[in-house]
Biopython code that builds the backbone (N, CA, C, O; Angstrom):
import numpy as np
from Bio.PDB.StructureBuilder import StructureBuilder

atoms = [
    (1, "UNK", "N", (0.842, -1.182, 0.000)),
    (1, "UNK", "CA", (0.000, 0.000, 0.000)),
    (1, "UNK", "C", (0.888, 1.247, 0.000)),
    (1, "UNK", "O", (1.861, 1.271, 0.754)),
    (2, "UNK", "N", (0.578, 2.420, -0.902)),
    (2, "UNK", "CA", (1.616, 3.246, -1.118)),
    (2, "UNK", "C", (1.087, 4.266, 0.422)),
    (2, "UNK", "O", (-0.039, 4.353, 0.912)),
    (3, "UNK", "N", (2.234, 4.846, 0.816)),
    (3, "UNK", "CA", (2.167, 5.613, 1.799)),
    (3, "UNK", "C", (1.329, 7.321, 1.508)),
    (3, "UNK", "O", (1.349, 7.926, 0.436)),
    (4, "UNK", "N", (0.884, 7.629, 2.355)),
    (4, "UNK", "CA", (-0.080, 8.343, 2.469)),
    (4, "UNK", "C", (0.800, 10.076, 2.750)),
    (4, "UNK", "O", (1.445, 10.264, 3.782)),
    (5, "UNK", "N", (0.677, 11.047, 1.786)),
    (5, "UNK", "CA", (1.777, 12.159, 1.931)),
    (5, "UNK", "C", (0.275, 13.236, 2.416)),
    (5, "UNK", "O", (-0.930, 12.991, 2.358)),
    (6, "UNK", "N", (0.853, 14.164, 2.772)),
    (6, "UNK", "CA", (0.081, 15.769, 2.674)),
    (6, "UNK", "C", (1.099, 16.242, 2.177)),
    (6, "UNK", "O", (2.301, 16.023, 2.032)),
    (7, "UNK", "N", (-0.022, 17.254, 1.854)),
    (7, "UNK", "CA", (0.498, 18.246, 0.566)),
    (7, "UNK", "C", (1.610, 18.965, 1.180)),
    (7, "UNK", "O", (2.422, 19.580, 0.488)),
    (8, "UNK", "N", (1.697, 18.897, 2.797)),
    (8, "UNK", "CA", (4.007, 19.668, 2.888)),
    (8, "UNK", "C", (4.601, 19.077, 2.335)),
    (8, "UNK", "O", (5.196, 19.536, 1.360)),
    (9, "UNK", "N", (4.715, 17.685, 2.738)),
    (9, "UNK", "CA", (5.277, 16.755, 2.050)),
    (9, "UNK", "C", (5.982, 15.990, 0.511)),
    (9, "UNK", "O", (6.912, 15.411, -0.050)),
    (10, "UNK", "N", (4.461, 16.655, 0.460)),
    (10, "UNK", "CA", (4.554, 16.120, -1.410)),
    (10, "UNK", "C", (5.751, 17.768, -1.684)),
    (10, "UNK", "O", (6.729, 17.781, -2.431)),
    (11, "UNK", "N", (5.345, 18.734, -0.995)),
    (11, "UNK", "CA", (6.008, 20.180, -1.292)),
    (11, "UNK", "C", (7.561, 20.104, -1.454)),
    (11, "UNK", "O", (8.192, 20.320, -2.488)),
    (12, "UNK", "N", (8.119, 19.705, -0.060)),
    (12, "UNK", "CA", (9.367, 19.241, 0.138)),
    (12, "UNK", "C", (9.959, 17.804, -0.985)),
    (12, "UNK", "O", (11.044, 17.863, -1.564)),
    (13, "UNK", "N", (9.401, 17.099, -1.058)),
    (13, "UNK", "CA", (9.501, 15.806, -2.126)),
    (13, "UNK", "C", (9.892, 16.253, -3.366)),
    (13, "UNK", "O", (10.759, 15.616, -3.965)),
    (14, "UNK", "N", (9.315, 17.425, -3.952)),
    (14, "UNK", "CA", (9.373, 17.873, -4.982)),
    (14, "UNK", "C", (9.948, 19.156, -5.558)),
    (14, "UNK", "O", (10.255, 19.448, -6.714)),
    (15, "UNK", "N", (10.005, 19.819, -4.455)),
    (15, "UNK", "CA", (10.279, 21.258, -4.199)),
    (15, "UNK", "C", (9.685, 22.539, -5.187)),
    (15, "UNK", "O", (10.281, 23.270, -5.977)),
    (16, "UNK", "N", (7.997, 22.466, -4.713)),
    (16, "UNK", "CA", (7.621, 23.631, -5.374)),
    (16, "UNK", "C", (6.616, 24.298, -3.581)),
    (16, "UNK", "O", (6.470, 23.853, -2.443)),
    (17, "UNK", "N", (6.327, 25.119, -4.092)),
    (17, "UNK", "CA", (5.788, 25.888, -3.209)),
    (17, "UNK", "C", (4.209, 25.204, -2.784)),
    (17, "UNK", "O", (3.670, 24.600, -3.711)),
    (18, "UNK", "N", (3.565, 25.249, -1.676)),
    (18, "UNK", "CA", (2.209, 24.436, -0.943)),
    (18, "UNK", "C", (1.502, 24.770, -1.886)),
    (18, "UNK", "O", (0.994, 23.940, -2.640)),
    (19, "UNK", "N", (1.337, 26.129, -2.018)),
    (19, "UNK", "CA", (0.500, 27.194, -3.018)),
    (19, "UNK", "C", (0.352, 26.499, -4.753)),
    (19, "UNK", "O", (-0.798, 26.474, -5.191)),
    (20, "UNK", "N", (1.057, 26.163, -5.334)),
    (20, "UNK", "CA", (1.320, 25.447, -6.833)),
    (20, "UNK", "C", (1.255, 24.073, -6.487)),
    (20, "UNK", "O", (1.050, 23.264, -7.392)),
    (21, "UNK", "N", (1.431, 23.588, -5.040)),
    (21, "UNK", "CA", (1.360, 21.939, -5.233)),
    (21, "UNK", "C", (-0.546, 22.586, -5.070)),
    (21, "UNK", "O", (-1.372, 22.709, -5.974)),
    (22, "UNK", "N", (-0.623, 22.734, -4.304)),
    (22, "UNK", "CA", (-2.865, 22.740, -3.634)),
    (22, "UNK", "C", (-3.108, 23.035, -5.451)),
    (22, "UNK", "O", (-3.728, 22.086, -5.930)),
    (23, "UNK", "N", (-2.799, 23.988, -6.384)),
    (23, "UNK", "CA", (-3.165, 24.417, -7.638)),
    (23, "UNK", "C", (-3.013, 23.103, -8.462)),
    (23, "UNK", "O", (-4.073, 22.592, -8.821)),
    (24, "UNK", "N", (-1.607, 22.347, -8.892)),
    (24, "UNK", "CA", (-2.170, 21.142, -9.282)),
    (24, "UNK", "C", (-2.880, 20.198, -9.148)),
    (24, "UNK", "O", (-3.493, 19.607, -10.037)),
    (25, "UNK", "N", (-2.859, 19.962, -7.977)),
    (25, "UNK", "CA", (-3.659, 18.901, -7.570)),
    (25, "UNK", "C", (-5.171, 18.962, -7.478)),
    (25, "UNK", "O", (-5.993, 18.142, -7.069)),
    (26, "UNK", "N", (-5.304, 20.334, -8.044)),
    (26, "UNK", "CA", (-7.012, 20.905, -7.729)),
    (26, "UNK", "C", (-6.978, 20.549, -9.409)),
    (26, "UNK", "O", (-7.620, 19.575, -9.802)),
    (27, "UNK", "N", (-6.502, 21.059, -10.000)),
    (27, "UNK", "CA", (-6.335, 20.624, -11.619)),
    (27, "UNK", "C", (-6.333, 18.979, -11.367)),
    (27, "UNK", "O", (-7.482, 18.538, -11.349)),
    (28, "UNK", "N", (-5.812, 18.469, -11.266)),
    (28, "UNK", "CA", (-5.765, 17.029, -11.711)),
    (28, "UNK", "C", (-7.230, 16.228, -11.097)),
    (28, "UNK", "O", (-7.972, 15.450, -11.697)),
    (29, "UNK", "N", (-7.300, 16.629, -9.993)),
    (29, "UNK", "CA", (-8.814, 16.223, -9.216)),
    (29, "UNK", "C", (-10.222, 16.597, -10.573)),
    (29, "UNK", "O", (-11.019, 15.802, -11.072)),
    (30, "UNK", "N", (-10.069, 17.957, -10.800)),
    (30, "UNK", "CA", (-11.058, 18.275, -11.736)),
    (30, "UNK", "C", (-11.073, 17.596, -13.114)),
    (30, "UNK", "O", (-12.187, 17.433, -13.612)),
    (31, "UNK", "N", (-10.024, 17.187, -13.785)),
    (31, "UNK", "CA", (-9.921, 16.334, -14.660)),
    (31, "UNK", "C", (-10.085, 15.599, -14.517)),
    (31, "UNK", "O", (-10.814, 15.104, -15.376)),
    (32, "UNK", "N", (-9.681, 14.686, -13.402)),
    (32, "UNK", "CA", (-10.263, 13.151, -12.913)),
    (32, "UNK", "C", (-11.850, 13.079, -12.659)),
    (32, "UNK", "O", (-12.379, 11.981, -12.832)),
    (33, "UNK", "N", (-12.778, 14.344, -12.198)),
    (33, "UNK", "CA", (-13.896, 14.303, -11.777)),
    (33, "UNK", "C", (-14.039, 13.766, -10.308)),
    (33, "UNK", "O", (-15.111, 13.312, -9.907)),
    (34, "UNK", "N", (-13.094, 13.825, -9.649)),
    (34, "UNK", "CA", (-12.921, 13.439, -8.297)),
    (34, "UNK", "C", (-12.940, 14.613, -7.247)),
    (34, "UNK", "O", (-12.997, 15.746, -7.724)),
    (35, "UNK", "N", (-12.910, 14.517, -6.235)),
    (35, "UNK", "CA", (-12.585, 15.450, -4.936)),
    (35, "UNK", "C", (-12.076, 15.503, -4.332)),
    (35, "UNK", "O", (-11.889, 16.560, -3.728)),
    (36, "UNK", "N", (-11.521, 14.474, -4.073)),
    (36, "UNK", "CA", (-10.570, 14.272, -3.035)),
    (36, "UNK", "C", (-9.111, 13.342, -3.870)),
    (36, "UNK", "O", (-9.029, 12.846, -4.994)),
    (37, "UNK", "N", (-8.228, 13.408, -2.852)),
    (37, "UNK", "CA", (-6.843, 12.559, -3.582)),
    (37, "UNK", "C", (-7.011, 10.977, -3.404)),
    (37, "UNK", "O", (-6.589, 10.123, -4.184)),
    (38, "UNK", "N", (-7.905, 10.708, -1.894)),
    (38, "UNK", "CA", (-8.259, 9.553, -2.191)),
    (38, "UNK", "C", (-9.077, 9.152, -3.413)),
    (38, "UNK", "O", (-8.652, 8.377, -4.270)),
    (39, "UNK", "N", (-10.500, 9.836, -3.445)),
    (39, "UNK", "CA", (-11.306, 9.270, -4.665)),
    (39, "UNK", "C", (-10.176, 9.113, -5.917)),
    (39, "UNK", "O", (-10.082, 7.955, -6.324)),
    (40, "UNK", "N", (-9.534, 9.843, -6.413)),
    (40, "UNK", "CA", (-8.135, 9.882, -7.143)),
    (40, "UNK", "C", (-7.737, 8.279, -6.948)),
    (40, "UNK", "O", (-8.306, 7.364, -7.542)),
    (41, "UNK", "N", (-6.887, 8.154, -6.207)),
    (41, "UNK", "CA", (-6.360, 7.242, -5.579)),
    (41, "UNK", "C", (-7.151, 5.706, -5.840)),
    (41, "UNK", "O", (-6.659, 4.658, -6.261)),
    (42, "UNK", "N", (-8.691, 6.038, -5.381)),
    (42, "UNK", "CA", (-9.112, 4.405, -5.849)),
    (42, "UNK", "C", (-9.876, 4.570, -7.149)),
    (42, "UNK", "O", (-11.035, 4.274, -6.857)),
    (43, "UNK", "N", (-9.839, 4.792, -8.044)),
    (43, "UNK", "CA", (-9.619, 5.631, -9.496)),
    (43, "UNK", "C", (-8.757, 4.597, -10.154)),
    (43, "UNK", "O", (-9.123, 3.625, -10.815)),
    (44, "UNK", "N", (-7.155, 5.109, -9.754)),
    (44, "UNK", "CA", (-6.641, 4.838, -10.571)),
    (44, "UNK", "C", (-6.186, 3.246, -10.055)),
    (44, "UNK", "O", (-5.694, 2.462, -10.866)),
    (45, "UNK", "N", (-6.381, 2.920, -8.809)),
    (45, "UNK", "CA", (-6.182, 1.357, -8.435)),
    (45, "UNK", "C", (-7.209, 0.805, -9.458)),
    (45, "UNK", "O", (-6.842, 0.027, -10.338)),
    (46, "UNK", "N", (-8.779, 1.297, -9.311)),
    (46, "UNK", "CA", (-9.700, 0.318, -10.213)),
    (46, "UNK", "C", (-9.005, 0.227, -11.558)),
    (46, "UNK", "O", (-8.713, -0.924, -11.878)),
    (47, "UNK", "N", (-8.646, 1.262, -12.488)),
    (47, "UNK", "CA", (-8.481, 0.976, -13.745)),
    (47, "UNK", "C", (-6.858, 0.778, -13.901)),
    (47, "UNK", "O", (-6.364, 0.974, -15.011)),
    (48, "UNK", "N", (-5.808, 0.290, -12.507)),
    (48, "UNK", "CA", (-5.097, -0.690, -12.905)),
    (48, "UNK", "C", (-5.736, -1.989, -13.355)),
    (48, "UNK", "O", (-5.662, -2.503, -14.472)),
    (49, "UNK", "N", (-6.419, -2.455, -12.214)),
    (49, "UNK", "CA", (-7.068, -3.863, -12.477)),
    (49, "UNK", "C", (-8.187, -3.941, -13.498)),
    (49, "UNK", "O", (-8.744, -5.033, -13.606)),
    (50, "UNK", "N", (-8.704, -2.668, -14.467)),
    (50, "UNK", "CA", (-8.948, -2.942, -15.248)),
    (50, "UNK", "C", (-10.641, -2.836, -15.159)),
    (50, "UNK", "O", (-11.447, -3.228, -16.003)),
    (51, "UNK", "N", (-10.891, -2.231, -13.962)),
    (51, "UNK", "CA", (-12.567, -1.588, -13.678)),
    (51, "UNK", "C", (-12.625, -0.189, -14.043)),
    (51, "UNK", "O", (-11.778, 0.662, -14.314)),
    (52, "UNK", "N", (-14.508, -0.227, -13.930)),
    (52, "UNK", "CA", (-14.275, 1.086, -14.186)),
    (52, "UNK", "C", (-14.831, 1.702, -12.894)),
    (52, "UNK", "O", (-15.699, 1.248, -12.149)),
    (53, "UNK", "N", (-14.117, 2.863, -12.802)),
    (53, "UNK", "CA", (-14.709, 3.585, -11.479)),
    (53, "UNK", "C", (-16.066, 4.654, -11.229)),
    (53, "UNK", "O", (-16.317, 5.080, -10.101)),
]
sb = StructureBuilder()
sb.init_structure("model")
sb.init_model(0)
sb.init_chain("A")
sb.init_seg("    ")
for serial, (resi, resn, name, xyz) in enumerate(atoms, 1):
    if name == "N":
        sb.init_residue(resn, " ", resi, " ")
    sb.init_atom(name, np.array(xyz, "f"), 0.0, 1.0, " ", f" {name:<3s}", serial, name[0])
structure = sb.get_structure()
């Protein structure tokens, strides 16, 4: 099970500012049609295995 970050985290990991990480991730959520990083998250587990979510 992959480990579970907040967004400091992911900040430091990557090194952009909280402010541009919260902005992508609001982008990628809205493209996904999701809300949250979990819904995200079991998303993209289902359509590893090949469901649809």
């Amino acid at each position: 099970m992959p480990r579970v970050r907040g967004r400091g985290q992911i900040c430091l990991q990557i090194g952009l500012a909280e402010s541009a990480v919260k902005v992508h991730v609001a982008e990628i959520l809205k493209k996904l049609e999701r809300h949250s990083r979990t819904q995200a998250a079991v998303l993209v587990k289902a359509l590893e295995h090949g469901d649809e979510a």
